[in-house]
C-alpha positions in Angstrom: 119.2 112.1 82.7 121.0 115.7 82.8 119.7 117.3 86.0 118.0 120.5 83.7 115.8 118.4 82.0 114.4 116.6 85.7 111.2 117.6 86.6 109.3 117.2 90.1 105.9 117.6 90.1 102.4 116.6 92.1 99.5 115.7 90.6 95.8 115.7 92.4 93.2 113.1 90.7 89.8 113.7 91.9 87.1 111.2 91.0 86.2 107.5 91.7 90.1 107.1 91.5 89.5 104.6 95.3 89.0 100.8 95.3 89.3 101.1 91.4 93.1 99.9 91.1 94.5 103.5 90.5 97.4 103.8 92.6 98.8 100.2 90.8 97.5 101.8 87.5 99.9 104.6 88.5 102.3 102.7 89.5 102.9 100.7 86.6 103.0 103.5 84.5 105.7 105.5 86.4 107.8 102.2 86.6 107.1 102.3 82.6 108.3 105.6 82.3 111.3 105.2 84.4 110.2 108.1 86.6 110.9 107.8 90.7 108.5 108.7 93.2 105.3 107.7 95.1 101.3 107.5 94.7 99.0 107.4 97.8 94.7 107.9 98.7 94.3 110.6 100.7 91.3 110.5 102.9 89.5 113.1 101.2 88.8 110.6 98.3 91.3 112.0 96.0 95.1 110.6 94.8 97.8 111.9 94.8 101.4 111.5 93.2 104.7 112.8 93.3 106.9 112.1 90.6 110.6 112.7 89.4 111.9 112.6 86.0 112.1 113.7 82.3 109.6 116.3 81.2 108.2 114.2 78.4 107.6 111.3 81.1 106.0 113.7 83.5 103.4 114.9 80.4 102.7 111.1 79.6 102.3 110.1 83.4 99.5 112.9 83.2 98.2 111.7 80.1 97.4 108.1 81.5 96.4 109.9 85.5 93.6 111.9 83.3 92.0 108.8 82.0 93.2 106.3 84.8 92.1 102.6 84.6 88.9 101.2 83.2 87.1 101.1 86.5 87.9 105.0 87.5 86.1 107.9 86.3 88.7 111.1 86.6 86.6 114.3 87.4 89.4 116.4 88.1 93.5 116.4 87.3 95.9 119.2 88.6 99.5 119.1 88.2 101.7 121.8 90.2 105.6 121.9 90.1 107.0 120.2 93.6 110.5 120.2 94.8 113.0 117.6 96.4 111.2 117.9 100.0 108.3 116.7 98.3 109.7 113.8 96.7 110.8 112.9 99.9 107.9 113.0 102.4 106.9 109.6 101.7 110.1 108.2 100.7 110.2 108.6 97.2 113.8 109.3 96.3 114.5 105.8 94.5 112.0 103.6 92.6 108.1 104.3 92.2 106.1 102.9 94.8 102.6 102.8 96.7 102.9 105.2 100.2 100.1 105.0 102.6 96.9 106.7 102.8 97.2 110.4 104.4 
C-alpha cells in the first residue's frame, strides 16, 4: 500500500460493546481488512481501536464498529484521525490484535 493512501485513525464505541465479544468481533474484521493495529475495553465501559491502513478499509472497519456483533448495542461511534505514536502505544505496529484494558 503506497504510504499517501495509509490512514491512522481511533475510533470510540460507546454502548453494551463489554462481555459481548466486541473486541474479537473487531478483531476479525481488521485481520479481514488487512489493516494493522489494536482494540482494547477501557474502564469507562467504552472500546477503543486504533487502526492502520487503506482508507476504504478504515470506512468499512467503521461500518462493522457501528453495528458490532449481535450481542452489542452501539450507542455511540467517533472516529478521529491518529498518528504513528498512537499506533504504537499498545503495540500495534504489525498485525491486529487484542491490548489490555486501560
Amino acid at each position: 500500500m503506497e504510504s499517501a493512501e495509509r490512514r491512522i485513525v481511533r475510533i470510540r464505541v460507546e454502548g453494551r460493546v463489554q462481555g459481548v465479544g466486541f473486541r474479537a468481533f473487531v478483531t476479525r474484521a481488521a485481520a479481514r481488512l488487512r489493516l494493522i493495529g489494536w482494540v482494547r475495553n477501557r474502564f469507562d465501559g467504552a472500546v477503543e481501536i486504533v487502526a492502520a491502513g487503506p482508507s476504504e478499509a478504515i470506512e468499512e472497519l467503521e461500518r462493522e464498529a457501528k453495528r458490532g456483533p449481535a450481542a452489542a448495542r452501539v450507542d455511540a461511534c467517533r472516529l478521529e484521525e491518529a498518528d504513528e505514536q498512537d499506533l504504537q502505544e499498545a503495540g500495534g505496529i504489525a498485525g491486529f490484535f487484542e491490548a489490555p484494558t486501560l
